[in-house]
C-alpha positions in Angstrom: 0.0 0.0 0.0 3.1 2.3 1.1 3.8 2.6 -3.1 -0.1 3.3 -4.0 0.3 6.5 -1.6 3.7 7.5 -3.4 2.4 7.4 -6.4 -1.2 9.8 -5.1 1.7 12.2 -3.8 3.4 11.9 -7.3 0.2 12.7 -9.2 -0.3 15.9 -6.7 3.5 17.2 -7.6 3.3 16.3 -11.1 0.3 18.8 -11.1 2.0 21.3 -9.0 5.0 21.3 -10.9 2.7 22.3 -13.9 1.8 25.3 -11.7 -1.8 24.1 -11.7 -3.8 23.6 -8.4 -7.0 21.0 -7.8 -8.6 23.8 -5.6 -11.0 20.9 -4.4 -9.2 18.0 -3.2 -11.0 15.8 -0.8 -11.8 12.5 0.1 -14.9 11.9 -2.7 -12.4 13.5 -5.4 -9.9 10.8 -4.7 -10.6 7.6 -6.6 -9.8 4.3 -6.3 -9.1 2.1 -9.8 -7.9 -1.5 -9.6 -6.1 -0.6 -6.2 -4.7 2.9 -7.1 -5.5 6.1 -5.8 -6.3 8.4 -8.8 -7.1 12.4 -8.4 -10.7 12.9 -10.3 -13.1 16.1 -10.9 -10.3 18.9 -11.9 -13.3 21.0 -12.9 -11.7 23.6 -10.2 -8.4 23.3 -11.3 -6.5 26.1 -11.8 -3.5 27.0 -13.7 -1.5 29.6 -12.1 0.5 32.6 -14.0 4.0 31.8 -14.4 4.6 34.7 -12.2 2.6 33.0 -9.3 4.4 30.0 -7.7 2.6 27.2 -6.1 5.1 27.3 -3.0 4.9 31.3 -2.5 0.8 30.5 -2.1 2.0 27.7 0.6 4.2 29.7 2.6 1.8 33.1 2.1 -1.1 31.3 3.5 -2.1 33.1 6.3 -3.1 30.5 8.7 0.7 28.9 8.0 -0.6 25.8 6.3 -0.7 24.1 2.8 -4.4 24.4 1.1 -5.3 25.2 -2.4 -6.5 27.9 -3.7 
C-alpha cells in the first residue's frame, strides 16, 4: 500500500509542478481504480500565472498551512 500513496503524492507534484492547483481536493475526489488512488473532478483546477508560484501561495497562506487555492 506504502507505493499506491507515493504514487497519489506523485500525481499531486506532477500537477504542482505544472503550476496548476485541484482547488478541491477531498476525500470523494480521490478515486480508487484497480487498487490505485487516482485524483478525479479537476473542474476547479487552476492554472496559475508563471509569475505566481505554487510554494509562494504555501508559505503566504495566512493561517501557516498548505491548502489550495
Amino acid at each position: 500500500m506504502e507505493w499506491e500513496r507515493m504514487l497519489f503524492i506523485l500525481q499531486i507534484w506532477r500537477l504542482h509542478e505544472m503550476n496548476v492547483i485541484h482547488r478541491d481536493l477531498k476525500l470523494p475526489n480521490i478515486l480508487i481504480s484497480n487498487g490505485i488512488l487516482k485524483i478525479g473532478d479537476l473542474g476547479f483546477a487552476k492554472r496559475l500565472d508563471d509569475r505566481v508560484s505554487i510554494k509562494t501561495i504555501f508559505r503566504n497562506n495566512k493561517w501557516g498551512k498548505h491548502w489550495e487555492l
